[in-house]
BALOBA-1460 file (C-alpha; in Angstrom, 3 decimals):
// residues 360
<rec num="1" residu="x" x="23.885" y="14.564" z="1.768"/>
<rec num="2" residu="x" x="25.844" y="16.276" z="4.873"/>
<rec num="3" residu="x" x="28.472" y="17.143" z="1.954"/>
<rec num="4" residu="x" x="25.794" y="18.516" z="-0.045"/>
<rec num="5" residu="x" x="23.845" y="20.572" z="2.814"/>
<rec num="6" residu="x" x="27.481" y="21.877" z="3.669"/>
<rec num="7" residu="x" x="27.559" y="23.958" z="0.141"/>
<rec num="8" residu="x" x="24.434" y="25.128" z="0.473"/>
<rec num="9" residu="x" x="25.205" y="26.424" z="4.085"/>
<rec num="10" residu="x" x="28.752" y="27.758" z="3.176"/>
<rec num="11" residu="x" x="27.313" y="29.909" z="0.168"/>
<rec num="12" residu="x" x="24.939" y="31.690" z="2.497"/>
<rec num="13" residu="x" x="26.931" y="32.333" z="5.593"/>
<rec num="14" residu="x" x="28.045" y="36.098" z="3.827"/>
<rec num="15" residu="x" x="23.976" y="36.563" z="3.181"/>
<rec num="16" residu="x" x="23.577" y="36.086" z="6.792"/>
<rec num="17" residu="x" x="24.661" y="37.414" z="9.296"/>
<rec num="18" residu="x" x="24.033" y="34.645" z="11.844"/>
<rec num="19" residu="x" x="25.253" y="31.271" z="12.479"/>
<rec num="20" residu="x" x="23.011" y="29.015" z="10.583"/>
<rec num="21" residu="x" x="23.162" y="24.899" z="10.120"/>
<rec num="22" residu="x" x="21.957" y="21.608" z="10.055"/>
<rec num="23" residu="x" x="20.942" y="18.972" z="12.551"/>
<rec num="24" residu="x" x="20.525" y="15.394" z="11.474"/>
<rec num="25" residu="x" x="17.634" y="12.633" z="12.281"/>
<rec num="26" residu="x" x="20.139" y="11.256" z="15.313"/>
<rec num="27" residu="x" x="20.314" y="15.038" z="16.655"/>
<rec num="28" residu="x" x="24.133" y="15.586" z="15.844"/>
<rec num="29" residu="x" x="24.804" y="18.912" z="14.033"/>
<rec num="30" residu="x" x="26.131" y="17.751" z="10.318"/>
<rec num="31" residu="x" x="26.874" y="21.210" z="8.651"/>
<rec num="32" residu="x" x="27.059" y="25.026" z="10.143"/>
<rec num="33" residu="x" x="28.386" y="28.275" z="9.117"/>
<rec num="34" residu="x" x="30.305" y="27.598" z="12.222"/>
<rec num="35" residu="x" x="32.694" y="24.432" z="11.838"/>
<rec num="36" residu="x" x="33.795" y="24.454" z="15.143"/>
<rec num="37" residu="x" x="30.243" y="23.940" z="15.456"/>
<rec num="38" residu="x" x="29.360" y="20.876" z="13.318"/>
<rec num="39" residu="x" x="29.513" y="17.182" z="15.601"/>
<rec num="40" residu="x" x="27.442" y="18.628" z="18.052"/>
<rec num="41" residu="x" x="24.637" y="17.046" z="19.718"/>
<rec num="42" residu="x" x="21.339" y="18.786" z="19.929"/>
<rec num="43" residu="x" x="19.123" y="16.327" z="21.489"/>
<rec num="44" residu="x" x="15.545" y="16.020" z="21.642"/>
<rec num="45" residu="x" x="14.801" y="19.112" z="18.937"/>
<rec num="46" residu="x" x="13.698" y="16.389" z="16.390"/>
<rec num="47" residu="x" x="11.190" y="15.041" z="18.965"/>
<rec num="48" residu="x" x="9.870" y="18.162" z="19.427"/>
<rec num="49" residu="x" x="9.012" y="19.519" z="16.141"/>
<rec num="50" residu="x" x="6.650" y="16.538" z="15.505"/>
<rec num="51" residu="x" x="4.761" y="17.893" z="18.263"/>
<rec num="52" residu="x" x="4.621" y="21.358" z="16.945"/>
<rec num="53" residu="x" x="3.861" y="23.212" z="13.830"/>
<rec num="54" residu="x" x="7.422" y="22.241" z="12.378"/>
<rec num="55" residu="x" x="8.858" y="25.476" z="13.941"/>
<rec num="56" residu="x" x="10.196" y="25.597" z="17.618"/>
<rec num="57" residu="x" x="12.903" y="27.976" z="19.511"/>
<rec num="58" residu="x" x="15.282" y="26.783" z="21.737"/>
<rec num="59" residu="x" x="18.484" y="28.110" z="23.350"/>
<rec num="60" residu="x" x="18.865" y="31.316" z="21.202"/>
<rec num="61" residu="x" x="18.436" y="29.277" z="18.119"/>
<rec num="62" residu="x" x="14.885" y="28.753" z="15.922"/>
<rec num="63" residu="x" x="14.759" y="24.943" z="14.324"/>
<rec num="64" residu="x" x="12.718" y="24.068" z="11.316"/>
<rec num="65" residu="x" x="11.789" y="20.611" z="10.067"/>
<rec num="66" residu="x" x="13.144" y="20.026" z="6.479"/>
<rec num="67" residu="x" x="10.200" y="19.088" z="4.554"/>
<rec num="68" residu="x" x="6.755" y="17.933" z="6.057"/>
<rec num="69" residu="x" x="7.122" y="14.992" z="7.888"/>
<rec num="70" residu="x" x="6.420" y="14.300" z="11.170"/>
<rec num="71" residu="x" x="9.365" y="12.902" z="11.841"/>
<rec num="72" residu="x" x="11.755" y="15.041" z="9.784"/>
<rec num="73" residu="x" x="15.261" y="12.886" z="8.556"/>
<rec num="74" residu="x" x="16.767" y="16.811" z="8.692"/>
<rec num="75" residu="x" x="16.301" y="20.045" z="11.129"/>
<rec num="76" residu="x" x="17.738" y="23.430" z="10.122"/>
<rec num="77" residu="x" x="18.625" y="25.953" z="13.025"/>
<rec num="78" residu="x" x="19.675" y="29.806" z="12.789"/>
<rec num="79" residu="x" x="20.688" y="31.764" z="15.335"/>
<rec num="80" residu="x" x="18.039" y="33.968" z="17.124"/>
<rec num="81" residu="x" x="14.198" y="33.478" z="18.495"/>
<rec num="82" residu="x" x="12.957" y="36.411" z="16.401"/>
<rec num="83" residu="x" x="11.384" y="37.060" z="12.978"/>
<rec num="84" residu="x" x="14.049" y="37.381" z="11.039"/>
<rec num="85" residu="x" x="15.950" y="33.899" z="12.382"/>
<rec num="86" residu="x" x="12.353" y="32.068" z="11.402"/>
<rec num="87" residu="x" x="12.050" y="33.741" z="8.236"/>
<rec num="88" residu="x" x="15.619" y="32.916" z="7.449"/>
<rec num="89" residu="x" x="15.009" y="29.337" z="8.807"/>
<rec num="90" residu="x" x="11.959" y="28.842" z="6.313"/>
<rec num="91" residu="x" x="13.575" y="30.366" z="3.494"/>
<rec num="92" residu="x" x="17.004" y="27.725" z="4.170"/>
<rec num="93" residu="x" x="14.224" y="24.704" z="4.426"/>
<rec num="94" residu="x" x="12.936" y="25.774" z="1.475"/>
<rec num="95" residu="x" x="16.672" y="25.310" z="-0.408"/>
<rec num="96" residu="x" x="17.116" y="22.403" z="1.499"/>
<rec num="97" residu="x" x="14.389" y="20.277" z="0.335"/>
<rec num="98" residu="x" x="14.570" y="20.826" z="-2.998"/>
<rec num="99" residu="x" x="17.855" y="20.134" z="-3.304"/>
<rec num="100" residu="x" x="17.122" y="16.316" z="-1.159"/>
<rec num="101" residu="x" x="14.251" y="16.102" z="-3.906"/>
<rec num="102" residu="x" x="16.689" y="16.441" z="-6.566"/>
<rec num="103" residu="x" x="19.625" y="13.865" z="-4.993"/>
<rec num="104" residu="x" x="16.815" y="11.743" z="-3.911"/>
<rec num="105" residu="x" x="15.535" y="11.507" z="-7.344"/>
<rec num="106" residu="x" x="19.216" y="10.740" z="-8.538"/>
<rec num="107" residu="x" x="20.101" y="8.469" z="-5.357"/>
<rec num="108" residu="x" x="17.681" y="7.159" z="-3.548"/>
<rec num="109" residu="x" x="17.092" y="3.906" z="-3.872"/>
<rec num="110" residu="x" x="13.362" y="4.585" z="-2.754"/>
<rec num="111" residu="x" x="13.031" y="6.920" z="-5.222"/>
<rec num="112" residu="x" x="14.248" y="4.183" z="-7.746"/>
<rec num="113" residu="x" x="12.281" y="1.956" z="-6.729"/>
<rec num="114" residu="x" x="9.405" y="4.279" z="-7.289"/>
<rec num="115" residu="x" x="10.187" y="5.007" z="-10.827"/>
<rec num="116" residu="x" x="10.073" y="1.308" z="-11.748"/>
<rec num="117" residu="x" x="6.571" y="0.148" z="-10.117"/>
<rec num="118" residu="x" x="5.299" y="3.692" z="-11.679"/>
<rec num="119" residu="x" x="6.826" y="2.401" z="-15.107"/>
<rec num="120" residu="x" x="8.725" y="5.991" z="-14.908"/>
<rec num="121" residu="x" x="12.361" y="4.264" z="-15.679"/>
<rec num="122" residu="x" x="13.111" y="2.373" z="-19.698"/>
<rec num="123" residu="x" x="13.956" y="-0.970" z="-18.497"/>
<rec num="124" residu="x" x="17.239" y="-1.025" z="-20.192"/>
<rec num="125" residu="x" x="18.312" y="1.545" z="-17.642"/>
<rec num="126" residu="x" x="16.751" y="-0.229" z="-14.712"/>
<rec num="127" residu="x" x="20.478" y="-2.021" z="-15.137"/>
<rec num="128" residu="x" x="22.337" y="0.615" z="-15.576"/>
<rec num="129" residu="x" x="20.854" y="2.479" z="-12.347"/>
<rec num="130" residu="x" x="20.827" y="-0.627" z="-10.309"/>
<rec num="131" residu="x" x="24.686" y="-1.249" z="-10.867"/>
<rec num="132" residu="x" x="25.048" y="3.154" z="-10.142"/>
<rec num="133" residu="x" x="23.061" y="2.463" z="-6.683"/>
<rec num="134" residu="x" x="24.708" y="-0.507" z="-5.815"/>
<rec num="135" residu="x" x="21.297" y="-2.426" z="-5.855"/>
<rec num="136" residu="x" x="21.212" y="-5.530" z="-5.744"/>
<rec num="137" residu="x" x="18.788" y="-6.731" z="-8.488"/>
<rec num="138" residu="x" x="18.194" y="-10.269" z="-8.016"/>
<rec num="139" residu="x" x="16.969" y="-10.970" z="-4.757"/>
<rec num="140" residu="x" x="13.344" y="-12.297" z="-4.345"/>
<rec num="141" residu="x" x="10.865" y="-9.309" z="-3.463"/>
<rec num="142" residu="x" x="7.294" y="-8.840" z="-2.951"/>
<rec num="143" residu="x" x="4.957" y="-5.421" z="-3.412"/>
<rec num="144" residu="x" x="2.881" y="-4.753" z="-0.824"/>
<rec num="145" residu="x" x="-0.056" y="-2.055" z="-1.574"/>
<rec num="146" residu="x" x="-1.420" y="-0.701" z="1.373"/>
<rec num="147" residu="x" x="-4.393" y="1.485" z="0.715"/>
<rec num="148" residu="x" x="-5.796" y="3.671" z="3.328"/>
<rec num="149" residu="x" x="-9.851" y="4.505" z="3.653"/>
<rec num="150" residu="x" x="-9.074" y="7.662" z="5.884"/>
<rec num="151" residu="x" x="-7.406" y="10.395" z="6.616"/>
<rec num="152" residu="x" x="-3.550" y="9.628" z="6.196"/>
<rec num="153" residu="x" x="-1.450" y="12.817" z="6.940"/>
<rec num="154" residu="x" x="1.752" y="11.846" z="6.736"/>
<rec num="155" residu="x" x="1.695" y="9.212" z="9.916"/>
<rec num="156" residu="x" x="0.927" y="6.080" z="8.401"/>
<rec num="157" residu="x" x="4.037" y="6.304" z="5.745"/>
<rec num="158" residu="x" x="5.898" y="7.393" z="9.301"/>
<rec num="159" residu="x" x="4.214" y="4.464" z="11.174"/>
<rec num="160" residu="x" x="5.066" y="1.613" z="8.434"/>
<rec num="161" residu="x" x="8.696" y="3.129" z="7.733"/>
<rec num="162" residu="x" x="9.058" y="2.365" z="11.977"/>
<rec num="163" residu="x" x="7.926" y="-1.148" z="11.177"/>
<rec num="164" residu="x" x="10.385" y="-1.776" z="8.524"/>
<rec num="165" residu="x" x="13.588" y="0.024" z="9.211"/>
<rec num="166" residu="x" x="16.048" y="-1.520" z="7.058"/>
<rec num="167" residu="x" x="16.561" y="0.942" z="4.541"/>
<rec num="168" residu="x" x="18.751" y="-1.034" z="2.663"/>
<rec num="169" residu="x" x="16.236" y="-4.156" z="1.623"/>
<rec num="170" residu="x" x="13.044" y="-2.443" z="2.772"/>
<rec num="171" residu="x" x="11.120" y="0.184" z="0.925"/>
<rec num="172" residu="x" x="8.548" y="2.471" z="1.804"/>
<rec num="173" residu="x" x="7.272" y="4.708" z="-1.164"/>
<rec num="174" residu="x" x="3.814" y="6.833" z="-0.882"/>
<rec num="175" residu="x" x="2.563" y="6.466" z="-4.385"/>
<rec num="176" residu="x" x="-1.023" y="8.936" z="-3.905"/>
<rec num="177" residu="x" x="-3.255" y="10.335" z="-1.200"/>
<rec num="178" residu="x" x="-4.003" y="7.357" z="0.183"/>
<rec num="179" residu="x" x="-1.891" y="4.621" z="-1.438"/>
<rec num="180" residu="x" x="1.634" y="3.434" z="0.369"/>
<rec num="181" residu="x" x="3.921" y="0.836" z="-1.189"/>
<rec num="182" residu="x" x="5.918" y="-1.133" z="0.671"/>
<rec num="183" residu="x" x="8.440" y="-3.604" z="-1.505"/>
<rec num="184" residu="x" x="9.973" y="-6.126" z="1.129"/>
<rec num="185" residu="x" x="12.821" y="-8.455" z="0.428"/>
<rec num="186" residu="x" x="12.169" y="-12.182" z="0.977"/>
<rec num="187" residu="x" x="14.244" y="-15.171" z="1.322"/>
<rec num="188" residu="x" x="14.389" y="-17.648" z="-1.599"/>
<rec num="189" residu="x" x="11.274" y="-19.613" z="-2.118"/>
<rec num="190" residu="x" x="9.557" y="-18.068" z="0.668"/>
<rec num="191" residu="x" x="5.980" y="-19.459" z="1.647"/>
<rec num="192" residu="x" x="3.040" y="-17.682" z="0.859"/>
<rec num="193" residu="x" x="2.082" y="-17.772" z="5.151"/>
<rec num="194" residu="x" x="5.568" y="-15.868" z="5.633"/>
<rec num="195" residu="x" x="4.781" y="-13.119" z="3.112"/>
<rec num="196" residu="x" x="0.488" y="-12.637" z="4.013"/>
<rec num="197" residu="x" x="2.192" y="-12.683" z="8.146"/>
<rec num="198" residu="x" x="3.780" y="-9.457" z="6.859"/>
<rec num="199" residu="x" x="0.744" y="-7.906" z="5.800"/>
<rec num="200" residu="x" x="-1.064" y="-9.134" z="8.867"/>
<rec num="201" residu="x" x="2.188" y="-7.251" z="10.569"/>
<rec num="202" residu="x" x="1.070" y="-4.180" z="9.439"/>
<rec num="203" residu="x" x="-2.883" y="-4.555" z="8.821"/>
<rec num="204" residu="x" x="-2.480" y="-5.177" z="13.398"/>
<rec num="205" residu="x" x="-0.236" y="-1.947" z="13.106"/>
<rec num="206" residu="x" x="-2.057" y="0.327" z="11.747"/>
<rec num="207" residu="x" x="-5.878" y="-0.744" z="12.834"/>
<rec num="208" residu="x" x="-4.271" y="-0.600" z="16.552"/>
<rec num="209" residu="x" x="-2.761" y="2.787" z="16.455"/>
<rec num="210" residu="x" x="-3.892" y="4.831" z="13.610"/>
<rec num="211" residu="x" x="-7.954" y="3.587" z="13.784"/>
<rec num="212" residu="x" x="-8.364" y="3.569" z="10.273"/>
<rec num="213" residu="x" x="-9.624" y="0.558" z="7.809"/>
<rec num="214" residu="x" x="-6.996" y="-0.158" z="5.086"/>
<rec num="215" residu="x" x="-6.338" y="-2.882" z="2.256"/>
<rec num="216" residu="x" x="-3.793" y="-4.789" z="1.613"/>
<rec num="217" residu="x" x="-2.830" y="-6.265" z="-2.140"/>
<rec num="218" residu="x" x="-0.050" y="-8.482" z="-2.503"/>
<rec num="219" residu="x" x="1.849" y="-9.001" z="-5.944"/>
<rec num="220" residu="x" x="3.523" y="-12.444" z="-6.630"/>
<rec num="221" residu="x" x="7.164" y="-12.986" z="-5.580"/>
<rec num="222" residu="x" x="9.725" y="-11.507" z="-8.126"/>
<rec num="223" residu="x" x="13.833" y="-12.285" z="-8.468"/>
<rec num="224" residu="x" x="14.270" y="-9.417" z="-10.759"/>
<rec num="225" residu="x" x="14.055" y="-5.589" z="-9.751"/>
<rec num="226" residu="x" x="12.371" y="-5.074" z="-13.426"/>
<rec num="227" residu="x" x="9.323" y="-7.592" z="-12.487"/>
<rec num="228" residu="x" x="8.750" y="-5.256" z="-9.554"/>
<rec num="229" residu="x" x="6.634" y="-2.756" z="-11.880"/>
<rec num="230" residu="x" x="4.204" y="-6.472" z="-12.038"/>
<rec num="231" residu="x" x="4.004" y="-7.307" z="-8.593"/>
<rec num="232" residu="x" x="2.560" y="-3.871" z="-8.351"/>
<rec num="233" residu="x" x="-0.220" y="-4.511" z="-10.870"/>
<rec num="234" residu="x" x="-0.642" y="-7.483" z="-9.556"/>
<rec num="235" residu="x" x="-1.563" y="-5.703" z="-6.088"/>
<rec num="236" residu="x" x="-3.586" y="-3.111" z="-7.347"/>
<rec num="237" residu="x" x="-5.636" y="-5.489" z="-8.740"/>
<rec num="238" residu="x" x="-5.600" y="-7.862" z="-5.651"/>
<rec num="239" residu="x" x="-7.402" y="-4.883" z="-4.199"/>
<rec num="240" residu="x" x="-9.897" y="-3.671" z="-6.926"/>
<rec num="241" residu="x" x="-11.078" y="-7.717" z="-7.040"/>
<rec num="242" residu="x" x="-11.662" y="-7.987" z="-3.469"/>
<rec num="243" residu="x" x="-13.679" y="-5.073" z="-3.080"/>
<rec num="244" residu="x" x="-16.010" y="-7.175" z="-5.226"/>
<rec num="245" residu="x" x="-15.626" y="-11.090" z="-4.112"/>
<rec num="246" residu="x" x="-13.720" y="-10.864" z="-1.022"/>
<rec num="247" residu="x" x="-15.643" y="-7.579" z="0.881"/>
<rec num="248" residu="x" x="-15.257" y="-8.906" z="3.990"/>
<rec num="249" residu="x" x="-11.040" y="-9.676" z="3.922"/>
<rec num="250" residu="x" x="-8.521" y="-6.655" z="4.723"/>
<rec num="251" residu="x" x="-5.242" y="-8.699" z="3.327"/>
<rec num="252" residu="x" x="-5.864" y="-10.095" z="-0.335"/>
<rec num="253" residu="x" x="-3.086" y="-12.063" z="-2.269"/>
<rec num="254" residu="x" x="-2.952" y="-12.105" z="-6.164"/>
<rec num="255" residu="x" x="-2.236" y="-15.748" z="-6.303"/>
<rec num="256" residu="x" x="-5.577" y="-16.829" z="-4.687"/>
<rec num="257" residu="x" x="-7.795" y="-14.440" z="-6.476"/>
<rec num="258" residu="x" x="-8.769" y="-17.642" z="-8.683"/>
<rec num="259" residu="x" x="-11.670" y="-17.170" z="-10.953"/>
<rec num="260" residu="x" x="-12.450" y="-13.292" z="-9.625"/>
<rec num="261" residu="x" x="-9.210" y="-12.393" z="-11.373"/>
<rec num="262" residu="x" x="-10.595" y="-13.995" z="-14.486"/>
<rec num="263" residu="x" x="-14.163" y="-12.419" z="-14.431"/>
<rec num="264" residu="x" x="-12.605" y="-8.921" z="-13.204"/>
<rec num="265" residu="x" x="-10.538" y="-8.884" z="-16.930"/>
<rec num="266" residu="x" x="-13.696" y="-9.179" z="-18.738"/>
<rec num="267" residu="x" x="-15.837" y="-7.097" z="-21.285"/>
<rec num="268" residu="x" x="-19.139" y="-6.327" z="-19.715"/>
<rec num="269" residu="x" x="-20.900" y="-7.390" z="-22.809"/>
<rec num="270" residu="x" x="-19.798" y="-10.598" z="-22.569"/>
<rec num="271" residu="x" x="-20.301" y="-11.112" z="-18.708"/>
<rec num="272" residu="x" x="-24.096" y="-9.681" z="-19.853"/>
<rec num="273" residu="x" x="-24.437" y="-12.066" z="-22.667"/>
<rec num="274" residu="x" x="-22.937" y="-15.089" z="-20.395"/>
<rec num="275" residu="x" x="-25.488" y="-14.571" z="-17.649"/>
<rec num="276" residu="x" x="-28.372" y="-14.276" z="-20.810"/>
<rec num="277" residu="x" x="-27.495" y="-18.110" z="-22.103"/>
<rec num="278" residu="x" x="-26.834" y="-18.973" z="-18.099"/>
<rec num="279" residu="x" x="-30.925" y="-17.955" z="-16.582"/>
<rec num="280" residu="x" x="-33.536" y="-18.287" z="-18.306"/>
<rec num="281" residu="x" x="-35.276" y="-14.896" z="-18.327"/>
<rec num="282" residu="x" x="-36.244" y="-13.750" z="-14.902"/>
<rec num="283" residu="x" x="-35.106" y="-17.199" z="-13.310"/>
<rec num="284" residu="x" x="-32.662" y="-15.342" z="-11.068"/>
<rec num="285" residu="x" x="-34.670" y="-12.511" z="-9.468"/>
<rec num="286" residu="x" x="-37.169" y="-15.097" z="-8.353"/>
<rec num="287" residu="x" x="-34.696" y="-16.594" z="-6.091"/>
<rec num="288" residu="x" x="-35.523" y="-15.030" z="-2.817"/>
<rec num="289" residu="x" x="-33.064" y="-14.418" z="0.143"/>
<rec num="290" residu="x" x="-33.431" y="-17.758" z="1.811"/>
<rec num="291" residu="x" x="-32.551" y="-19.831" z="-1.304"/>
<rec num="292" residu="x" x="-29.458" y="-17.643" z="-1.798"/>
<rec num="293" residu="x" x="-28.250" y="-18.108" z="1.599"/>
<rec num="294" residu="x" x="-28.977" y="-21.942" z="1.110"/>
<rec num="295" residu="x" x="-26.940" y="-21.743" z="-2.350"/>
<rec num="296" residu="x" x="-23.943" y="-19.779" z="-0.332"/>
<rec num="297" residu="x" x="-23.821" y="-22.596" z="2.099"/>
<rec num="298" residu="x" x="-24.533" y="-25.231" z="-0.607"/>
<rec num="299" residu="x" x="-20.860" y="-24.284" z="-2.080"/>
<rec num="300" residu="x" x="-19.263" y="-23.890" z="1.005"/>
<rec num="301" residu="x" x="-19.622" y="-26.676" z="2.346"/>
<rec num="302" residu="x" x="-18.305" y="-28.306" z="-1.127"/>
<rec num="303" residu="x" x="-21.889" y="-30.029" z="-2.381"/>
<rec num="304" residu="x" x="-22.557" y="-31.695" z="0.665"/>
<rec num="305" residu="x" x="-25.992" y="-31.870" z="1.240"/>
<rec num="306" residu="x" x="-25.378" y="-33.645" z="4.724"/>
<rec num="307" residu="x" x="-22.642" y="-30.918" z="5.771"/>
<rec num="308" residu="x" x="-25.145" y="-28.325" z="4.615"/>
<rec num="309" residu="x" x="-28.367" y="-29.095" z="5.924"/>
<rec num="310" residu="x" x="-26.284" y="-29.644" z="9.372"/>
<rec num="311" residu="x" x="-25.275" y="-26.091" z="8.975"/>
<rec num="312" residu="x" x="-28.462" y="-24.801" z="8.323"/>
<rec num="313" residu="x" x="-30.289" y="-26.159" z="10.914"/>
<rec num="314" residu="x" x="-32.904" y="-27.486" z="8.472"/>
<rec num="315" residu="x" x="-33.796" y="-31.593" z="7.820"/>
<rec num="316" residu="x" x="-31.809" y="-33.270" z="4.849"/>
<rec num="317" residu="x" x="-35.125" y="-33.873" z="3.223"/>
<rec num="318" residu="x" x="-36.354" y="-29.841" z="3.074"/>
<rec num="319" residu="x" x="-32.803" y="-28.865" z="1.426"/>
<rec num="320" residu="x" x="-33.628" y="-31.425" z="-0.689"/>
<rec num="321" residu="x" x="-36.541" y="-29.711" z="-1.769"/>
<rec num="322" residu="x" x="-35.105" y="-26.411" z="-2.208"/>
<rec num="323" residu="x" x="-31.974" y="-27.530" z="-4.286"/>
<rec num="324" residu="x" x="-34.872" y="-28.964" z="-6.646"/>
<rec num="325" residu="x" x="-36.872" y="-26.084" z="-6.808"/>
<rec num="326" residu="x" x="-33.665" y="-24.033" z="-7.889"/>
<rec num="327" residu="x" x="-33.814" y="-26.749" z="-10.789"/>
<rec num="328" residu="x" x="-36.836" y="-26.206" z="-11.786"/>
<rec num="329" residu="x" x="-36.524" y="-22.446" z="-11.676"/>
<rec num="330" residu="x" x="-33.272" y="-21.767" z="-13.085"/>
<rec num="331" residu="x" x="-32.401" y="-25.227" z="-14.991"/>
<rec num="332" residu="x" x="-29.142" y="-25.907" z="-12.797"/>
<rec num="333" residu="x" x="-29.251" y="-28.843" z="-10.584"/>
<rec num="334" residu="x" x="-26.531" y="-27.558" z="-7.904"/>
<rec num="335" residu="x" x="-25.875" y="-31.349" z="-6.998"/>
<rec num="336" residu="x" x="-24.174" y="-32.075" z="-10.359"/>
<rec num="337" residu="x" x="-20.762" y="-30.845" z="-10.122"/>
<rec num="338" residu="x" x="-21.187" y="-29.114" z="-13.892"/>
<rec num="339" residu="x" x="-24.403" y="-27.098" z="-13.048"/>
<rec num="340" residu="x" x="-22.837" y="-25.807" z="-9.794"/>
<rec num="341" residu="x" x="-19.517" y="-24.822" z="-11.070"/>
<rec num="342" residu="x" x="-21.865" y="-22.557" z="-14.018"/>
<rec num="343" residu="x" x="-24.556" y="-21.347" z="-11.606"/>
<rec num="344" residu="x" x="-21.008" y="-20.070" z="-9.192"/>
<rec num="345" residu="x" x="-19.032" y="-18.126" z="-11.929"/>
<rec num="346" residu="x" x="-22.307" y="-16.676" z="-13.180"/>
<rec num="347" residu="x" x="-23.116" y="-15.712" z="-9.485"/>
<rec num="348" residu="x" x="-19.870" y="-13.903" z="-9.319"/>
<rec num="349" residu="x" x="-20.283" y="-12.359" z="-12.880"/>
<rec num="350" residu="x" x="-23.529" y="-10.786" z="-11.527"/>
<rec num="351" residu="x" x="-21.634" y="-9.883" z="-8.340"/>
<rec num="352" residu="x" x="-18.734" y="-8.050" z="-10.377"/>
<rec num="353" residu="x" x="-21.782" y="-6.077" z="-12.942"/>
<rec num="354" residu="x" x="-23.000" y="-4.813" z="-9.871"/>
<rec num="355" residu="x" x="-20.037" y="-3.392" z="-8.587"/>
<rec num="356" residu="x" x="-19.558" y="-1.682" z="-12.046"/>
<rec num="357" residu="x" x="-23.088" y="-0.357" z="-12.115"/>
<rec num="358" residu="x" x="-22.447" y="0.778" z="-8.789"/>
<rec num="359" residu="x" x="-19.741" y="2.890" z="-9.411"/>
<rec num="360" residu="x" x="-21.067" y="5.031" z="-12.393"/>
């Protein structure tokens, strides 16, 4: 890149008639009109264009951030504190930038991985690219989707980056306004606690120092960069099914969506028709708010009455009573293992129409 900035400088050193260059994220000056120049430390400049408008002056030179990060990976500096020298500055930026976007979209092994979960690269050239990158391709990874529920301005990607800075095996890709990826390499077999204490990693992170509410999807393990586009599925839809089963849970894992992964994949017309043949007609709306509490604890507690009742603070002999008057009104004795496993899916069917309905 320092090569490539170095071009770009050189062909515009007879435009301008100032020394003009580039500082890099360590603060060392990589290319300048001015070799003599270039190896130079500038220390601190970096720091303190995250706390400005991306513009500062400093020592008879102007510095501007390349691109619009907070914490730039680039800094361009032209002689002079005036006008002209930020002009020139934005207008060098400008080059700059677009010509990272282009070797980033060539190079980068972010960007690559970008163009896979997007589906944006043929899969017989996922290969080819991998082997051009020096990627290594079959190494177990997992997608992590982090989506964010306010206003993310460029710090999160900055804050997550910080959390993972191992370039070389871990990934950071914004994929929309509020949507960061992060694709982490695991070790071989790794347990499902090692890989959700990575997303509780960053779920502490961000809720600590940023104040906003995000979720977090996790795609299965893959050993194959080309399964990576899957894992990502996989975590989108982690997070679309808990926002209807699991409201309450900021980190959800594909592999223990269970039966919410299977009810989220159906028609509506047949969730409709299942809950028709599953209550009889008006059986469920006369279930009032006690008796659906007592049916939420009734299945958490696995079908113990004992358990149950304990939990409820009620005697054995009045759940009883209201596990038989759910019978009567609905057909579906929760006690038989059958009947309870119908009257849950078709609880959760109703819960997942609702969140449909809810979104037209």
């Amino acid at each position: 890149m320092s090569k490539l900035f170095q071009g770009i400088i050189h062909q515009m050193k007879d435009a301008v008639d100032r020394v003009i260059g580039v500082i890099d994220e360590g603060g060392t000056v990589v290319s300048c009109s001015e070799l003599g120049i270039i190896g130079e430390q500038r220390h601190g400049i970096r720091e303190t264009l995250s706390y400005s408008a991306g513009v500062i002056v400093n020592g008879g030179f102007t510095y501007r951030a390349v691109g619009s990060s907070v914490k730039p990976d680039y800094v361009v500096f032209v002689e002079g504190e005036d006008k002209y020298a930020e002009k020139i500055s934005m207008l060098i930026s400008i080059s700059l930038v677009n010509l990272k976007s282009l070797y980033d979209e060539k190079y980068d092994k972010a960007s690559f991985i970008k163009n896979i979960i997007l589906d944006n690269i043929m899969p017989s050239d996922i290969y080819l690219k991998s082997k051009e990158l020096h990627f290594d391709a079959d190494v177990v990874r997992v997608v992590y989707l982090i989506r964010f529920y306010g206003k993310a301005e460029g710090v999160p990607f900055d804050m997550i980056q910080n959390i993972f800075p191992d370039k070389n095996k871990d990934f950071v890709v914004s994929v929309g306004e509020q949507d960061i990826v992060l694709v982490k390499e695991h070790r071989p077999n790794v347990d499902a606690k090692v890989i959700e204490k990575t997303a509780k990693q960053i779920d502490d992170t961000i809720t600590s120092e940023f104040y906003t509410k995000v979720s977090i999807g996790i795609g299965s393990p893959v050993d194959n960069v080309k399964d990576l586009s899957r894992s990502y599925k996989e975590a989108q839809v982690a997070i679309e099914v808990g926002k209807v089963f699991d409201t309450e849970k900021s980190i959800i894992n594909y592999e223990n969506l269970g039966i919410g992964r299977l009810i989220y994949q159906l028609p509506t017309t047949l969730c409709e028709m299942f809950l028709q043949e599953v209550f009889r007609k008006g059986s469920f709306e006369s279930l009032d708010r006690e008796t659906l509490m007592t049916i939420q604890c009734f299945f958490e507690n696995n079908l113990n009455v004992s358990e149950t009742s304990r939990k409820l603070f009620v005697h054995r002999n009045t759940l009883v009573y209201r596990l038989e008057k759910i019978r009567k009104l609905t057909g579906l004795d929760l006690r038989e293992f059958e009947h309870a496993i119908t009257f849950k899916v078709a609880l959760m069917v109703k819960k997942y129409l609702s969140s449909k309905m809810s979104r037209l």
